[in-house]
Every structure is written in C-alpha cells, then in structure tokens.
C-alpha positions in Angstrom: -17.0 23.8 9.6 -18.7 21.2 11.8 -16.6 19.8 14.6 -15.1 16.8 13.8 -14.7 13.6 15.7 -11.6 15.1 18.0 -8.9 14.2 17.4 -8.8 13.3 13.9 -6.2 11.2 13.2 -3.7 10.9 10.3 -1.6 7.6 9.5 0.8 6.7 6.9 1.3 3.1 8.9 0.7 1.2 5.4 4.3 3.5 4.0 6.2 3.9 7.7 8.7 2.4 6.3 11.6 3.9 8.3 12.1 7.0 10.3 12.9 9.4 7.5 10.3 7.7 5.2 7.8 8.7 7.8 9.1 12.4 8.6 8.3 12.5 4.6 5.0 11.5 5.0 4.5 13.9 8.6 5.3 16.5 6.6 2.5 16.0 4.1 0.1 16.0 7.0 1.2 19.2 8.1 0.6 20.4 5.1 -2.7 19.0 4.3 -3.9 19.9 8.0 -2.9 24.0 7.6 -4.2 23.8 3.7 -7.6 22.1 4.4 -7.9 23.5 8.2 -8.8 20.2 9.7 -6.9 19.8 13.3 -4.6 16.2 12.1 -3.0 14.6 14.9 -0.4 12.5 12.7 -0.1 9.0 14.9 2.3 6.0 13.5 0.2 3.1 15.1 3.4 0.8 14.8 3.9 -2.5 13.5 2.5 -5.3 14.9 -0.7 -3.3 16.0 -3.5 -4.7 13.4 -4.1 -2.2 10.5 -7.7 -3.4 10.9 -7.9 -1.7 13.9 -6.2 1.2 12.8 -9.5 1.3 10.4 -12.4 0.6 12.6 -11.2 3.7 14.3 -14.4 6.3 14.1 -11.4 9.8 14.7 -9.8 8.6 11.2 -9.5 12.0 9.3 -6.9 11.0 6.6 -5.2 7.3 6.8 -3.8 5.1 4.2 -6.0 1.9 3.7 -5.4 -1.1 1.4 -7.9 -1.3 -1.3 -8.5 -4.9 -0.7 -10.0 -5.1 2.9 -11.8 -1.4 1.8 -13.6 -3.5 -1.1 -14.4 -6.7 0.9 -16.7 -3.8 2.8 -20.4 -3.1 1.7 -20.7 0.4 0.4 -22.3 1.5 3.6 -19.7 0.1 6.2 -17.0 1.6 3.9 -14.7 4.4 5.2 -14.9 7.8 2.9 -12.6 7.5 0.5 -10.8 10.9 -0.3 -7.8 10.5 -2.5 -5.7 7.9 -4.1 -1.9 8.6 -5.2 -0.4 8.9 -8.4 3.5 8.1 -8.4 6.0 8.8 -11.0 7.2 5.7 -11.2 6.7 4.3 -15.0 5.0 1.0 -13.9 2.0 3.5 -12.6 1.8 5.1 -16.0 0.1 8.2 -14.7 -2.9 6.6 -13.1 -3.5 6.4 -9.9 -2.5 2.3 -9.5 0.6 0.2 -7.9 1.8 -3.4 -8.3 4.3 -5.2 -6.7 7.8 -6.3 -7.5 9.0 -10.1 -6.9 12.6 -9.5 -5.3 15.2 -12.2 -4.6 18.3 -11.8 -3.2 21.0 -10.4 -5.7 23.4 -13.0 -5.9 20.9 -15.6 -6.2 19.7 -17.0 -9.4 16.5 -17.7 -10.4 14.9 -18.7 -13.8 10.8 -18.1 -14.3 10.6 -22.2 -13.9 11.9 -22.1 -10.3 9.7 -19.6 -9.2 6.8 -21.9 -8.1 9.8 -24.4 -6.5 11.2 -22.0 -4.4 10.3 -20.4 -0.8 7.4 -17.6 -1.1 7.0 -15.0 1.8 3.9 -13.3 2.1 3.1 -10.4 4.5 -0.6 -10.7 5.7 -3.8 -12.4 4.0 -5.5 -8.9 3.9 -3.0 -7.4 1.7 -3.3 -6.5 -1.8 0.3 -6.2 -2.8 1.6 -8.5 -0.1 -0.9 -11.5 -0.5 -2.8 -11.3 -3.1 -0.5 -10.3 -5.4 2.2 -12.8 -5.7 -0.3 -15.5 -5.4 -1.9 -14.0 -8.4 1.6 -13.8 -10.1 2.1 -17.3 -9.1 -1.2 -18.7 -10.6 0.1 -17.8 -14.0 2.8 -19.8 -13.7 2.9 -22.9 -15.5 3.6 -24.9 -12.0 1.8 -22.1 -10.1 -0.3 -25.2 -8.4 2.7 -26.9 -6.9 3.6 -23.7 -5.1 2.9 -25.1 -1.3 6.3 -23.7 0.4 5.4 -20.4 2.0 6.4 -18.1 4.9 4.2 -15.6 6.9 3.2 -13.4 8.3 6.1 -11.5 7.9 3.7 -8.0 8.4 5.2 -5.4 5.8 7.7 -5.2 3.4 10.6 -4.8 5.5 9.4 -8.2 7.0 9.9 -9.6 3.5 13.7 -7.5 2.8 14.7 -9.2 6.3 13.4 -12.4 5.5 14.9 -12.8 2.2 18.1 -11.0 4.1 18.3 -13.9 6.7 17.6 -16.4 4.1 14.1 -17.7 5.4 12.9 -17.2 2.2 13.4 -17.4 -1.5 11.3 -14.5 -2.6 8.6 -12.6 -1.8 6.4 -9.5 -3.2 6.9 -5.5 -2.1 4.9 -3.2 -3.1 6.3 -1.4 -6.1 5.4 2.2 -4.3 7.1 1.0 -1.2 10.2 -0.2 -3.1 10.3 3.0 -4.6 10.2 5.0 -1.7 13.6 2.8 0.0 14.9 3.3 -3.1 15.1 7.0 -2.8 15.5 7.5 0.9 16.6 4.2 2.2 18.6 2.3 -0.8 20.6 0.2 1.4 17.7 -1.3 2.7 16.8 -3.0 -1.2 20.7 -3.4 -2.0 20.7 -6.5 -1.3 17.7 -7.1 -3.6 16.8 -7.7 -7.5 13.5 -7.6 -8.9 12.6 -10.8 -10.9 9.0 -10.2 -12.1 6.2 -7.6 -11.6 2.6 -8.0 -11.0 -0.3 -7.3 -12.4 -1.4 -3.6 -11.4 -4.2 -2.8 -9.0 -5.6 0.3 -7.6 -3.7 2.4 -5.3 -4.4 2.0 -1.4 -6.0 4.9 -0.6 -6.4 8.1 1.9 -9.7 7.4 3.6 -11.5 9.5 6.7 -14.1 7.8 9.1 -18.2 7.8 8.0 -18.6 9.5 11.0 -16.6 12.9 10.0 -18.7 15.9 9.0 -19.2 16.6 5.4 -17.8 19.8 5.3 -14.0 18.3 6.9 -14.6 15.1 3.9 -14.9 18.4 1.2 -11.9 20.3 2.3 -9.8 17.3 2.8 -10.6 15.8 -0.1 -10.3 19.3 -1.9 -6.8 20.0 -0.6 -5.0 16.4 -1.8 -6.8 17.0 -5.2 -5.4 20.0 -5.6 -2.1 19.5 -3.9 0.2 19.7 -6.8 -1.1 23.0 -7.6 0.1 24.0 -4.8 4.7 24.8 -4.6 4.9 23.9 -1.4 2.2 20.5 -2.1 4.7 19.9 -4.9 7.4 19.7 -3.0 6.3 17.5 -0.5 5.0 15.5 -3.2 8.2 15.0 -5.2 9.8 14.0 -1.6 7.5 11.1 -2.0 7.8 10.5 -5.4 4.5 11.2 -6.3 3.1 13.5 -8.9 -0.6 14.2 -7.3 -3.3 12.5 -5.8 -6.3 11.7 -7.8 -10.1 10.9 -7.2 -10.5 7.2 -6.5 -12.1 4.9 -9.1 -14.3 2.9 -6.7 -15.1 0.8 -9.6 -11.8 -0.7 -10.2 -11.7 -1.5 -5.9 -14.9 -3.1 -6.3 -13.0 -5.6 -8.7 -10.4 -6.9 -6.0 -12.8 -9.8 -4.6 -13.1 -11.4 -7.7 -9.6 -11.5 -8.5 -8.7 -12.6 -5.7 -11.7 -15.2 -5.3 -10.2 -16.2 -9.2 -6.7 -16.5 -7.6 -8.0 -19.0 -5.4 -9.3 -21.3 -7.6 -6.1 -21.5 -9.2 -4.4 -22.4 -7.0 -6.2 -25.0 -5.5 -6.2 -23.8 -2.1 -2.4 -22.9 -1.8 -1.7 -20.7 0.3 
C-alpha cells in the first residue's frame, strides 16, 4: 500500500457525545485500523474547536462529516467519501439516512400551534440536523414565518439537552442518531426530555478520508466499513452503536441538501 499522509487521523467529534459514547466509537477505529491495515490515530478534536477545521485537515483517514457543509463543496474540493451508517433505529428504515427529533422538556406542554411561539435553539448554521432541520420543520408550520425567537450557537446536541435543561430555551432539534446513542448509553442525559415532532429525513453524515490519501488506503478503508457486519467482531461493535452496517453513500441524495435548505430560506423569510 502507498504511504499515506502520516498520521492519518480518525474522528467521531460529530457523535463524542460523552466519554463512554466515544470509547464505543474508539473501539470501532481499532477495528477498522487492524481490519483495513491503515495506521488510525483516533483524535477527539473537542468541542468548541471548529469541525471545519477538523475537515480541511489533508491526514483525515476516516472522520465523521455532516453532509451539508460536504454538499456545499464542488465535487473536486470534496473529501472521499467512504461510508455512510445505517442505524436500527425504525425512523432510518434500513437506509442509510437520519432526521432529527424536536425535544422539549418533559413536564412542559406544547401543542403543534405553539411551536413557532416558543424559544428555538439551534446548534450551528452548518448543520444539517441542528440548523437546517428544525428550520425546515418549522417552515411547515402554519406560523412557521413568525418564528423570530431563537438561541445559538449552542454547538452540539448536548448544548441543546443543557439549554432546554437550564430553561434558555423552549425546544430545539437533536439528531435522531445522537439521541439514540444517549438513549442507550447515557439515558439520563434525555430523561429530562420528550420528543414532540420529527423531521424530515436526510442523508447520513458520513465517514470521509482526505483527497490527498492514496487510492489503495481509500479501497481498503472503504472495503472494510462495507463489509463490517460481515465480520463478528464488526458486528459487535456495531450493535454497541446501534447500527446495523455501513453502506455506500448516495452522493445524489447530498447533492440535494443546498436546495432544501436554499427552499427553507425562502420560507421563512429570512428567520433565522
């Protein structure tokens, strides 16, 4: 194999979402570093360092990117994209897509007709599930225009659980894999939560390596995630994350994002 860019880096920063979350996730670099025999140094790049320049880096060898700053790209700036999850969770319906879930606090009420009244918390303005998103949910709302009350950056979804905790605001959107990840490893952490709505689905961030890394590294990286729950060991790790495999990514279906979220703005009339 050709020498890659040394070294490569691995990064589940997008799904750190506490300590045992992210030994989870270590382990699945392991993994995918002894199956595919690329030399992975896992790295957290912690909150608030900018996920944008986790992604400029040119040593990325696997790293979880959101699929709406990867589409606002031209195809040749674009990282390689290697693999895209699949989680077990219904609202993914085998395919390898998320959403996001509108949470409130539990013991607060909330009818579909105060959503676009109340406080809305989004993470940052790059963010598929955290941005885009709600605002999306929001547009189809009958009052979505009046919607002017909103809090952020509040960074990642345990911005928004802390925010909603402390009462700064009303609601806000997690992404529906990330909510299913507290909810098996870190369930006090949504406890306090309900989910009041669901978004539309969109296409799964995804595990991309630098332009820059050799062809042959791309091919065995890409050909150990694919075949990962082949694999009992892969499995296993998988199931830890509450995935059922990773999948090839429909670049088709990223290439869409823009436009929703260009359609989003129009909506709302500059909300937001």
């Amino acid at each position: 194999m050709t020498t890659p860019i040394s070294p490569a880096i691995a990064c589940s920063r997008m799904y750190n979402l506490s300590p045992r979350i992210s030994e989870h996730w270590d382990r699945l670099f392991h993994w995918l570093s002894g199956q595919s025999g690329v030399d992975l140094e896992v790295i957290p790049h912690a909150a608030p360092a900018p996920l944008s320049e986790l992604w400029a880096r040119p040593d990325m060898g696997a790293v979880f990117m959101c699929g709406f700053p990867f589409s606002r790209l031209a195809a040749d700036e674009r990282p390689i994209a290697l693999a895209a999850p699949v989680s077990t969770a219904e609202w993914a319906g085998g395919q390898p897509v998320y959403a996001s879930h509108i949470v409130a606090a539990r013991d607060r009420p909330l009818a579909d007709a105060d959503l676009a009244a109340v406080r809305w918390g989004w993470t940052v303005r790059d963010s598929q599930s955290g941005y885009n998103a709600p605002r999306e949910f929001v547009a189809e709302l009958a009052n979505g225009r009046s919607v002017r009350n909103t809090v952020g950056p509040l960074l990642n979804p345990r911005g928004v659980v802390e925010a909603i905790h402390t009462g700064a605001i009303d609601v806000g959107a997690i992404d529906a894999y990330a909510f299913q990840l507290m909810e098996m490893h870190e369930p006090e952490m949504i406890a306090p939560l309900r989910v009041v709505g669901t978004t539309r689905p969109a296409p799964f961030p995804l595990l991309v390596a630098a332009r820059g890394q050799p062809a042959e590294m791309i091919t065995a990286l890409k050909g150990a995630l694919l075949s990962m729950h082949q694999d009992p060991s892969g499995r296993d790790i998988l199931g830890s994350l509450g995935l059922a495999a990773f999948a090839e990514p429909d670049l088709a279906a990223y290439d869409q994002l823009p436009a929703r979220a260009r359609a989003v703005d129009h909506a709302l009339g500059g909300a937001w």
